[in-house]
C-alpha positions in Angstrom: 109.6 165.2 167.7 110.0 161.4 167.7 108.1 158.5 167.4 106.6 157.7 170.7 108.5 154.8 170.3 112.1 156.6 169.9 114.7 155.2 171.8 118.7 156.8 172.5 121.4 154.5 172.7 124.9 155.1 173.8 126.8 151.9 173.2 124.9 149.2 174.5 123.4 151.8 177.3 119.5 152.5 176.8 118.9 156.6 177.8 116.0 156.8 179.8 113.1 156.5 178.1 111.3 157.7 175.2 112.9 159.6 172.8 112.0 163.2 172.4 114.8 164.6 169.5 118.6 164.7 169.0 119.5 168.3 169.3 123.1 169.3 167.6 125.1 172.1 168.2 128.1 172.1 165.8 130.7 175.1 166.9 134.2 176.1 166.5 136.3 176.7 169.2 139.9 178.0 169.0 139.8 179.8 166.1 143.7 180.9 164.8 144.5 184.8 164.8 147.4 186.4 163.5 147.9 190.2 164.3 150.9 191.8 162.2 152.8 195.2 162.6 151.0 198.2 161.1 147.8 195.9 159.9 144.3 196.7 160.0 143.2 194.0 160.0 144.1 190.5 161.7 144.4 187.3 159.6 142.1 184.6 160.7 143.3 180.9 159.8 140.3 179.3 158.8 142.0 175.9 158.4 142.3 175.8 162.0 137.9 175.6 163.2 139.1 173.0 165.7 135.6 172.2 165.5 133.9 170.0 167.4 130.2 168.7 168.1 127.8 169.0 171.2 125.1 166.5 171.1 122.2 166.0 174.0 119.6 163.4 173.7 116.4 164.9 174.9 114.1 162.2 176.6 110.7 161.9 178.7 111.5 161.2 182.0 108.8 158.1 182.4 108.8 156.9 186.2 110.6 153.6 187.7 107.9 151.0 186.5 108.4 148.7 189.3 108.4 151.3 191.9 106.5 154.9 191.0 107.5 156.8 193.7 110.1 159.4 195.2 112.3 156.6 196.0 111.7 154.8 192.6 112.8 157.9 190.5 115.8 158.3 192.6 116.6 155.1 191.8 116.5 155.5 188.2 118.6 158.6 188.6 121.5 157.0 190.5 121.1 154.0 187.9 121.6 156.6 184.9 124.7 158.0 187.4 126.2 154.4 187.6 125.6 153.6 183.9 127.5 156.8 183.3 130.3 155.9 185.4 130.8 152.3 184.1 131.7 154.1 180.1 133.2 157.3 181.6 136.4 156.5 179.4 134.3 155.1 176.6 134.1 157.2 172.9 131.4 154.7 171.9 128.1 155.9 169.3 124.9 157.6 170.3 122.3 156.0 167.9 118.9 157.3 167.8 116.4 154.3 167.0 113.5 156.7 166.1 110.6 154.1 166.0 111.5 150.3 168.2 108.4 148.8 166.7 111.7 148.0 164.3 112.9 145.8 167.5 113.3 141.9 167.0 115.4 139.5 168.8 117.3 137.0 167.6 116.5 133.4 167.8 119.3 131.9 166.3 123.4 132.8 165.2 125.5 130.9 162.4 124.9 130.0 158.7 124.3 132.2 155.3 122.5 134.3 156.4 123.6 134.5 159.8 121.3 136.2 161.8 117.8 134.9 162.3 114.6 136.0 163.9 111.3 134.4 164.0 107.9 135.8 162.5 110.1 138.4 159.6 112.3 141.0 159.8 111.6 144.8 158.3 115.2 145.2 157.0 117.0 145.4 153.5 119.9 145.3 152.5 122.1 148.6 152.9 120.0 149.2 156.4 122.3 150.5 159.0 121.2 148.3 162.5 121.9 148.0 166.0 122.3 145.0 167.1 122.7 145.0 171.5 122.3 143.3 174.7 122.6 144.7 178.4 126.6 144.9 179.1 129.6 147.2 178.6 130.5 147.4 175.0 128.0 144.6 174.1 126.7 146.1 170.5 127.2 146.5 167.2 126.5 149.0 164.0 126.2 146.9 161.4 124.9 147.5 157.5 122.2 144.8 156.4 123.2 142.8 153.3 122.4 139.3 152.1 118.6 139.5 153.9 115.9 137.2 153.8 112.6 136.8 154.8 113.5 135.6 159.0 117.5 136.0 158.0 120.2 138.3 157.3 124.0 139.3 157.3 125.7 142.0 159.4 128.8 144.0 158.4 130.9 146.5 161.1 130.3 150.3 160.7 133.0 150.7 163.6 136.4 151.5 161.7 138.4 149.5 163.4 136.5 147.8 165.8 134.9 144.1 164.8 131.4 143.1 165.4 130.7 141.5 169.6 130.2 138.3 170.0 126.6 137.9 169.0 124.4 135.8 170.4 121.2 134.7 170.3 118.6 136.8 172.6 120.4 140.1 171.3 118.1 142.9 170.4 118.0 144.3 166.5 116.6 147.8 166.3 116.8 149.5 162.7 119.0 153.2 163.0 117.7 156.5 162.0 120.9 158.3 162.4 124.4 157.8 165.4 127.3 159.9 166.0 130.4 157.8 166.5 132.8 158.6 168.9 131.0 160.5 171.4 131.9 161.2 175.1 129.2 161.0 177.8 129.5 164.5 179.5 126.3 164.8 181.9 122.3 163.7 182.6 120.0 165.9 183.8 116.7 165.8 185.2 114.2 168.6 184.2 110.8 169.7 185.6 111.0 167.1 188.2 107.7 166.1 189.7 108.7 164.3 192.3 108.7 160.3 191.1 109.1 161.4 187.9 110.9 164.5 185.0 109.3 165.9 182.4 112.2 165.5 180.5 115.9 164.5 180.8 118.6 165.9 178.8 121.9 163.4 177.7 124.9 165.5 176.9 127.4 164.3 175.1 131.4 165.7 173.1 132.7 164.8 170.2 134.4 165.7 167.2 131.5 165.1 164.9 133.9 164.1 161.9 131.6 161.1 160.9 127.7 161.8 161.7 125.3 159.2 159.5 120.7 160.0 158.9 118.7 157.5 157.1 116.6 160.8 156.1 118.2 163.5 154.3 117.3 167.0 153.0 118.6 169.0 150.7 119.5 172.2 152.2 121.6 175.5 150.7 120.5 175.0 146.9 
């Protein structure tokens, strides 16, 4: 399990709430076949896995804060719905931010280094980062170079796409692992208790080509 201070982002889209875990389920699907004349056996292509990844973002399902009631959980639900709707076409990264005490906003934009924050930063160089504020498409993955004490540099992890126009105000979160281009399949609520879930569950598609974890184990020696 998570920090109790795990967060999931799609994009620029905060999951509600608290992180629980990132649960993969890597699969093939149309798996090639060949059947000859007079064979016992068929020939299965295994170049062809067509492989692809399912991803769901398991969350406690904290209560509307301003309103913890029936009608404040619904509303949280039908916000999760329209957040969902707005990046229905989008193939944008879910990044798991496994502790936000990481979390420091920006106080300034522009020089060498160009990104500054007030009080200290905990990244180093070679730290993957999300750097966000509330809007479609309004993030970037970045890798941490040039940093200082209250400064540092940001570089695109998005092949292809260039950093967003960042500003000061927008949130830095340090990234224990994302899945780039990911499609946002469904939310849903479980255990409801009436204002609030026990848990929600994120689901999301992708072809899982590209996958990043700050922590690593070795497995299959």
């Amino acid at each position: 399990m998570g920090a109790a201070t795990g967060r999931f982002y799609y994009g620029d889209f905060r999951l509600w709430r608290e992180a629980i875990a990132p649960d993969e389920r890597y699969g093939r699907t149309l798996l090639q076949e060949f059947q000859g004349i007079d064979q016992p056996r068929v020939l299965v292509i295994a170049a062809s896995a067509n492989a692809g990844l399912d991803l769901e973002c398991r969350c406690l399902g904290f209560p509307n804060p301003d309103n913890k009631t029936k009608k404040g959980w619904v509303a949280v639900k039908r916000g999760l719905r329209l957040g969902m709707e707005a990046r229905v076409h989008r193939t944008d990264p879910v990044v798991w931010i496994e502790d936000d005490t990481t979390r420091r906003v920006l106080t300034s934009v522009g020089g060498s280094p160009a990104l500054h924050v007030a009080g200290g930063h905990p990244y180093v160089n070679g730290d993957v980062v999300l750097v966000r504020r509330a809007g479609v498409g309004l993030f970037s993955l970045g890798t941490v170079s040039g940093a200082t004490g209250t400064a540092f540099n940001v570089s695109s992890l998005m092949v292809g796409i260039p950093l967003h126009a960042i500003a000061a105000a927008d949130e830095v979160f340090l990234v224990e692992a994302y899945w780039p281009g990911m499609v946002w399949r469904d939310f849903e609520p479980r255990n409801e208790m009436g204002w609030y879930a026990k848990e929600v569950g994120y689901s999301f598609r992708g072809a899982g080509s590209l996958t990043y974890a700050r922590t690593a184990a070795a497995v299959g020696s």
